[in-house]
C-alpha positions as CSV (number, residue, x, y, z in Angstrom):
1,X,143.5,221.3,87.5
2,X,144.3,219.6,83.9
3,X,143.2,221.4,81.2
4,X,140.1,220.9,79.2
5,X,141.6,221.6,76.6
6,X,144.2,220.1,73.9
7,X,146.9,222.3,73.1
8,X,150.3,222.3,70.6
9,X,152.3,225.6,71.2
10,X,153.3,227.6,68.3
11,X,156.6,227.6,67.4
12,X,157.7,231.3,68.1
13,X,160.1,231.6,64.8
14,X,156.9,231.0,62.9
15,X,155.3,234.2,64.1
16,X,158.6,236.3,64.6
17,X,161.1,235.3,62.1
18,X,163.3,238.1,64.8
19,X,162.3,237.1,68.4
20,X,165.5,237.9,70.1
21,X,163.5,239.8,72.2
22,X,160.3,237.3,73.0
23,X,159.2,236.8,75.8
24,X,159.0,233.1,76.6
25,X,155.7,231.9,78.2
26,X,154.7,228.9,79.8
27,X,151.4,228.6,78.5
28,X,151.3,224.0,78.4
29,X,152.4,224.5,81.4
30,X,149.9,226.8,82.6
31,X,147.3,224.5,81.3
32,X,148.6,221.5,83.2
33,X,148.8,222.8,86.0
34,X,147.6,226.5,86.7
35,X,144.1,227.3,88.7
36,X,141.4,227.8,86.2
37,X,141.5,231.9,86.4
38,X,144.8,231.9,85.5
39,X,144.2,229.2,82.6
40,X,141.7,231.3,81.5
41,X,143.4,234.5,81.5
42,X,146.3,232.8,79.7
43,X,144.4,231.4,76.8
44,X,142.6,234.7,76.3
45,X,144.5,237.3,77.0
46,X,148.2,236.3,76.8
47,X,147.5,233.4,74.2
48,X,144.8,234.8,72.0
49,X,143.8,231.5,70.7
50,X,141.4,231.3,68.6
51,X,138.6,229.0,70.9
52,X,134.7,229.3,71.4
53,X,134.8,231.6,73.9
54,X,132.1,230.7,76.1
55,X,133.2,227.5,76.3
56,X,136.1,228.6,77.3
57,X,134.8,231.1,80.3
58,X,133.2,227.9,81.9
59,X,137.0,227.8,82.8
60,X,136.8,230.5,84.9
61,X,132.9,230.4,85.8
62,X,133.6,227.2,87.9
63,X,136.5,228.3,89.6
64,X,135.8,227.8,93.6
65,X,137.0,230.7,94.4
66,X,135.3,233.5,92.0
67,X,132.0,231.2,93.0
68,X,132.9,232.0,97.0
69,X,133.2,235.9,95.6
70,X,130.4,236.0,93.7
71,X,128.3,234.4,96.6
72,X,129.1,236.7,99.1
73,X,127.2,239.5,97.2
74,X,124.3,240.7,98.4
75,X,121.0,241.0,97.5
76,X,121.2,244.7,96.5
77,X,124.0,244.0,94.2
78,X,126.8,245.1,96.8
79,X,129.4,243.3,98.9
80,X,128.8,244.1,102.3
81,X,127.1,248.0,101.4
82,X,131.0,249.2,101.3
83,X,132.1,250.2,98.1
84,X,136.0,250.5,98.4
85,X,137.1,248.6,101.7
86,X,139.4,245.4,100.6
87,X,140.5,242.5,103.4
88,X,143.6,243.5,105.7
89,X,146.1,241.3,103.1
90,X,145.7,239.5,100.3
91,X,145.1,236.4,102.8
92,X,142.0,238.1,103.7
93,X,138.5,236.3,103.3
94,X,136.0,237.4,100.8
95,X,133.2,238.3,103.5
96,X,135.3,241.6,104.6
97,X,135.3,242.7,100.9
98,X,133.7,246.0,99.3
99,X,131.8,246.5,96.2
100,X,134.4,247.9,93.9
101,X,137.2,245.4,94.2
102,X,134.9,242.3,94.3
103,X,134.2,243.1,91.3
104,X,137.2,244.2,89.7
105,X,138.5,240.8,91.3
106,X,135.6,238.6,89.1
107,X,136.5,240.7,86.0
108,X,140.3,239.7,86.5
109,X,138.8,236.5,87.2
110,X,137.4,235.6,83.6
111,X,133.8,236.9,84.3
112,X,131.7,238.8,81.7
113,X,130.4,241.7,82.8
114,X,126.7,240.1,81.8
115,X,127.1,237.5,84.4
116,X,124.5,238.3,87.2
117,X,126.8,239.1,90.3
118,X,128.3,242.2,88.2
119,X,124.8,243.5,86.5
120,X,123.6,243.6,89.4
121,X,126.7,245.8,90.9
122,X,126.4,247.3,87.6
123,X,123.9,249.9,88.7
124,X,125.3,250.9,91.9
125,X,128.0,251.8,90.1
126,X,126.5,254.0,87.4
127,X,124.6,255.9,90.3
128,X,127.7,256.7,92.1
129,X,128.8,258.6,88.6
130,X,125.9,260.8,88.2
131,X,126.6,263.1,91.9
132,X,123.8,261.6,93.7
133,X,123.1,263.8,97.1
134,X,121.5,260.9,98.7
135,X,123.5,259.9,101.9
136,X,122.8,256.1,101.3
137,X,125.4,256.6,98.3
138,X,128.1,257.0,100.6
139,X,128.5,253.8,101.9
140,X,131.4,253.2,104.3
141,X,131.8,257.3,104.3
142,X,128.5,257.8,105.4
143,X,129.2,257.9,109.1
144,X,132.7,259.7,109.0
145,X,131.2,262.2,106.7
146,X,127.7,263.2,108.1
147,X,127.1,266.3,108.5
148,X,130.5,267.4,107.3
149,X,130.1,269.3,103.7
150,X,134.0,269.0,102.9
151,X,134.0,265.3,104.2
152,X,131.1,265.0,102.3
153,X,132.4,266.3,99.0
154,X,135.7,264.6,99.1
155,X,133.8,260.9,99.7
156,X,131.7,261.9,96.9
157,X,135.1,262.4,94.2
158,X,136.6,259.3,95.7
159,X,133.9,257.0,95.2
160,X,132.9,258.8,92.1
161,X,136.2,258.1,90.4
162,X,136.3,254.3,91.9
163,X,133.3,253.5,89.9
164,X,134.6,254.7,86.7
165,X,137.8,253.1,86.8
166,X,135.6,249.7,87.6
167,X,133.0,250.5,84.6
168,X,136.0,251.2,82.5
169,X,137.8,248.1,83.3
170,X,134.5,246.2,82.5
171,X,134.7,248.5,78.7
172,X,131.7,250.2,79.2
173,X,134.0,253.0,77.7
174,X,131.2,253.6,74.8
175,X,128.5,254.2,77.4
176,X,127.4,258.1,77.1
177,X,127.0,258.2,81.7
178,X,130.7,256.9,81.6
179,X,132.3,259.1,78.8
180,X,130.7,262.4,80.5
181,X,132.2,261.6,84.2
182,X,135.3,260.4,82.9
183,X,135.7,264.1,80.8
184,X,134.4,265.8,83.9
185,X,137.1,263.3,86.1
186,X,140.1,264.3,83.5
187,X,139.2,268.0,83.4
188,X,139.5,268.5,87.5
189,X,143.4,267.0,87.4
190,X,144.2,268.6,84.0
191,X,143.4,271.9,85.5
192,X,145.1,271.0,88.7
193,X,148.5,269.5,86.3
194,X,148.2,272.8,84.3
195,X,148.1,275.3,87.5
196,X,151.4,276.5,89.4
197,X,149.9,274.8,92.1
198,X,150.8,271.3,90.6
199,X,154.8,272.6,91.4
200,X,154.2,273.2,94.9
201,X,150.8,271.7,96.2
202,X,152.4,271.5,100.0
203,X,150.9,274.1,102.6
204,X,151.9,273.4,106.6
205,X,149.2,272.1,108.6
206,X,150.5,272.8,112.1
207,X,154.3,270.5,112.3
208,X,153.9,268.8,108.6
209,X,153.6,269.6,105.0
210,X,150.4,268.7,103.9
211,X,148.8,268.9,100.1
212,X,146.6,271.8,99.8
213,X,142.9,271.6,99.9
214,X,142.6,273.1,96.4
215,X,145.3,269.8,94.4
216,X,143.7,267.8,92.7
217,X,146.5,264.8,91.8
218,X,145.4,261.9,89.7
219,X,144.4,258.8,91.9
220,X,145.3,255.2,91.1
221,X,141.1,255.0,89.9
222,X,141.7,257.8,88.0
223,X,144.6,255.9,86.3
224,X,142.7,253.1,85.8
225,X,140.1,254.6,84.1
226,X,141.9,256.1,81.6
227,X,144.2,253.1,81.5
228,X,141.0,250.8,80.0
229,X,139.7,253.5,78.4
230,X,141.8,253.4,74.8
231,X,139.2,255.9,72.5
232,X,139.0,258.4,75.6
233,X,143.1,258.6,75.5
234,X,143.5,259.2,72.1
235,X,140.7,261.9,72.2
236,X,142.0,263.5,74.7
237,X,146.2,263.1,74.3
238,X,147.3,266.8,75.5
239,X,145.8,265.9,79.4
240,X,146.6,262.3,78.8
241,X,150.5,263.5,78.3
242,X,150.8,265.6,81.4
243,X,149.6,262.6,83.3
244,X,152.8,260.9,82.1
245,X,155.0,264.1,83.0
246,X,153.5,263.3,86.4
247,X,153.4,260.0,87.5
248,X,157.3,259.7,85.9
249,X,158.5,262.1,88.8
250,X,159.7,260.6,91.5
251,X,157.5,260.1,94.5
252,X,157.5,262.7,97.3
253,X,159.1,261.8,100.8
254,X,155.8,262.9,102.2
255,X,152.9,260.8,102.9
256,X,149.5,261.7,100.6
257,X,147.8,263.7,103.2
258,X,146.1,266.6,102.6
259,X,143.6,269.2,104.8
260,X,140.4,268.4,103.8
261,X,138.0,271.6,105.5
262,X,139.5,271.4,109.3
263,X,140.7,267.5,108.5
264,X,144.2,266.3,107.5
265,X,143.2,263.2,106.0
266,X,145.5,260.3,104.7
267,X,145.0,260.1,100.9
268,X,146.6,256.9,99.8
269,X,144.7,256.5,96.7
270,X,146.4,260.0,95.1
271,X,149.5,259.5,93.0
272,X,152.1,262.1,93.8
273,X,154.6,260.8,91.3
274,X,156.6,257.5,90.1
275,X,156.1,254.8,93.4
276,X,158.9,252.3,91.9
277,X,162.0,255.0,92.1
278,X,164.1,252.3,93.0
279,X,164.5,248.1,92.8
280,X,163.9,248.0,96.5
281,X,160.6,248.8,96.2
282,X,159.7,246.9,93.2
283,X,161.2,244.0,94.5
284,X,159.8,244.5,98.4
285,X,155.7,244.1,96.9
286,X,156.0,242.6,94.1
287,X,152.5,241.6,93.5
288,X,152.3,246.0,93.4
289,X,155.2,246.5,91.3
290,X,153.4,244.2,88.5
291,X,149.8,246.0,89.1
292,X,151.7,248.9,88.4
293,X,153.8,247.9,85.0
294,X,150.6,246.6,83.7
295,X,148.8,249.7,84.5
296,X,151.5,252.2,82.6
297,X,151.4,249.1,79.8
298,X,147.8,249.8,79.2
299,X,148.2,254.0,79.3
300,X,151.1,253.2,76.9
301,X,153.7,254.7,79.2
302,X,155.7,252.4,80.1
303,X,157.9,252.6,77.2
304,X,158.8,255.7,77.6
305,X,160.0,255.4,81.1
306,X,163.5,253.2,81.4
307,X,163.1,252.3,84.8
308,X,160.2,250.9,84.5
309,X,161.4,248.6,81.7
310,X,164.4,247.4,83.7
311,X,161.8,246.5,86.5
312,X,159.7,244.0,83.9
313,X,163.0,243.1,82.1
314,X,164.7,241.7,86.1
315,X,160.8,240.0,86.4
316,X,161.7,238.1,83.0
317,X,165.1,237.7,84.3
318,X,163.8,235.8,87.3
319,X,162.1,233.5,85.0
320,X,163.5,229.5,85.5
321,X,164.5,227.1,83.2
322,X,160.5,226.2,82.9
323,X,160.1,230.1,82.7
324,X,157.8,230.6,85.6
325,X,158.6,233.4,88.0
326,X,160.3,233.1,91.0
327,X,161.0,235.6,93.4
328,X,164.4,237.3,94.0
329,X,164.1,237.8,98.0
330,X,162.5,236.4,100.7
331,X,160.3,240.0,101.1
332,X,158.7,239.1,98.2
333,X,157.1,236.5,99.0
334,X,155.1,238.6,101.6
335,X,151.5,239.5,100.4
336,X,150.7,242.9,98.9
337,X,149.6,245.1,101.6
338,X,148.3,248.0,98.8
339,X,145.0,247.8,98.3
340,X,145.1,248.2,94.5
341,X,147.1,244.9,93.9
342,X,144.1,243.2,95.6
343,X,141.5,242.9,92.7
344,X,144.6,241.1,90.7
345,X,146.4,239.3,93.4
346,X,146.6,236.3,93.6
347,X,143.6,235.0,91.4
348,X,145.2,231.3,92.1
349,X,145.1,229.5,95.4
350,X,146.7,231.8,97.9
351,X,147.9,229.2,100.0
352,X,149.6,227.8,97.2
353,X,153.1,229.0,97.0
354,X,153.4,227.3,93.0
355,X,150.0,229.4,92.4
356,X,151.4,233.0,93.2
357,X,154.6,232.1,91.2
358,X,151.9,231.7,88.4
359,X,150.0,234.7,89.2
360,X,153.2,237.0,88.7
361,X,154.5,235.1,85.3
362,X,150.5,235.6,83.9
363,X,151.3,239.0,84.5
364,X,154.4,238.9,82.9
365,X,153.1,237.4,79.6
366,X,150.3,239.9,79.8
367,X,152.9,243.0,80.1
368,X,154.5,241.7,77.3
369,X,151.6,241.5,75.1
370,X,150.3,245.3,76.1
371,X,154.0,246.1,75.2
372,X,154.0,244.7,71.7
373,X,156.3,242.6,72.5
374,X,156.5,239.2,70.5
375,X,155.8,236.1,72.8
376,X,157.3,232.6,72.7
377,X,154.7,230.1,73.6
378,X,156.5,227.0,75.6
């Protein structure tokens, strides 16, 4: 798609008489020949150029798509009456899509949060903050958890912090409902990160270690929330620290399971510590590896962990002469299996092997911005 609009790149020396550490950023080319999302997300949020912005969101408002997305919604203002479930791989088509990431997915597209797809989703979401005991609120859980008051409960917390983390990323961090569930949200894993338990949470469930029904870990939504949540943080820096001391540990061996009333459940949203311990396994997903720099970029942690600035420094490193990304390994060209890369990845044309080469140097330029980091526009 050529871009609508007509654009002469700053020279970087004017704007960082010292770049020796810039980032350089392919924004022409990005405008030539990126997928409008990505255009849009450039201009905006790498770029920051100073453009109407509504004329510039027609960008991203007429990208195919977000339009397919947005059209699968239903009348109700879900996708599908699922809140969480995301399509098998990042391949997947929109019709097998939940609530949550569809529309996390149009936020990373470009779309306001006033558009009418995401109002509409907008009040299913604020009802799943305020402990509804209706049964219809549990959506996909419902027919797991019926009847079940621990199954029950735990649906309850997971879907609770899902929606907070996707009202936070639209910044609704000023609304009162939001505020209150994300304090309530923040006090359950502050007491857990403050409690011996947080040393050892494993207890044996018959032949394997399991976490304890009582630990509370921080989840990737949990994360999230805080993550676009930049007041909240700075209010509340003691809890926000100890979340650093723990998702800078390195991972457990064990899976996230944990007993759950007479259930050992698999709890793959819960972060148990650092997931990108080594290069292999930043390198084997990449599209996760990136979701996850850009998440501790926005908490403002990702400076004060080292390997996770050797892990965006190799992503700049594998940068070509035009400076797009390029990946290292044939695994990574594999799509992201982890369903918390999805609402990011890819918003270009996933068939399009040029696209999700794009979609990981946007994220690069955008990393570089949430790190202060001074960026050369090519």
């Amino acid at each position: 798609m050529a871009s609508p609009l007509n654009f002469e790149p700053v020279p970087a020396e004017s704007e960082h008489p010292n770049f020796s550490d810039a980032v350089r950023f392919p924004l022409r080319l990005i405008l030539e020949k990126g997928p409008a999302s990505i255009q849009f997300r450039a201009i905006m949020d790498v770029a920051g150029l100073e453009l109407d912005r509504e004329e510039v969101r027609t960008i991203a408002l007429t990208y195919g798509p977000a339009l397919s997305l947005a059209l699968e919604q239903r009348i109700d203002g879900s996708w599908r009456n699922e809140m969480l479930t995301v399509p098998a791989s990042e391949f997947g088509q929109f019709d097998s899509v939940g609530t949550i990431p569809a529309y996390r997915r149009l936020l990373e597209y470009g779309w306001d949060r006033e558009t009418p797809p995401l109002q509409r989703a907008r009040r299913l979401l604020f009802r799943l903050l305020a402990e509804d005991d209706d049964p219809g609120q549990l959506y996909e859980f419902g027919k797991v958890a019926a009847g079940d008051p621990d199954l029950i409960h735990r649906a309850r917390n997971v879907l609770r912090e899902a929606a907070a983390a996707a009202l936070a990323h639209a910044g609704y961090e000023g609304d009162p409902r939001l505020r209150g569930a994300a304090l309530r949200i923040l006090g359950r894993v502050d007491a857990f990160l403050r409690s011996p338990l947080a040393q050892k949470p494993w207890i044996r469930a018959g032949n394997r270690l399991v976490l304890a029904p009582e630990a509370h870990p921080p989840s990737v939504h949990v994360l999230t929330m805080v993550a676009h949540m930049p007041l909240f943080r700075s209010e509340n820096h003691a809890p926000v620290s100890r979340l650093l001391e723990h998702v800078s540990r390195p991972a457990p061996r064990q899976d996230a399971c944990q007993l759950v009333g007479k259930h050992v459940l698999e709890q793959p949203h819960l972060v148990l510590g650092d997931p990108l311990t080594t290069r292999t396994a930043s390198e084997a997903d990449v599209p996760f590896a990136v979701t996850w720099l850009e998440l501790m970029a926005r908490l403002q942690f990702m400076r004060q962990n080292a390997s996770w600035m050797q892990a965006f420094e190799r992503l700049v490193g594998d940068c070509d002469r035009d400076q797009v990304w390029h990946p290292r390994r044939a695994t990574a060209k594999q799509p992201s299996t982890h369903p918390e890369a999805w609402p990011q990845f890819p918003l270009g044309r996933a068939d399009v092997e040029e696209d999700r080469w794009l979609d990981v140097t946007l994220r690069i330029g955008l990393i570089a911005r949430l790190l202060g980091r001074p960026v050369e526009f090519v």
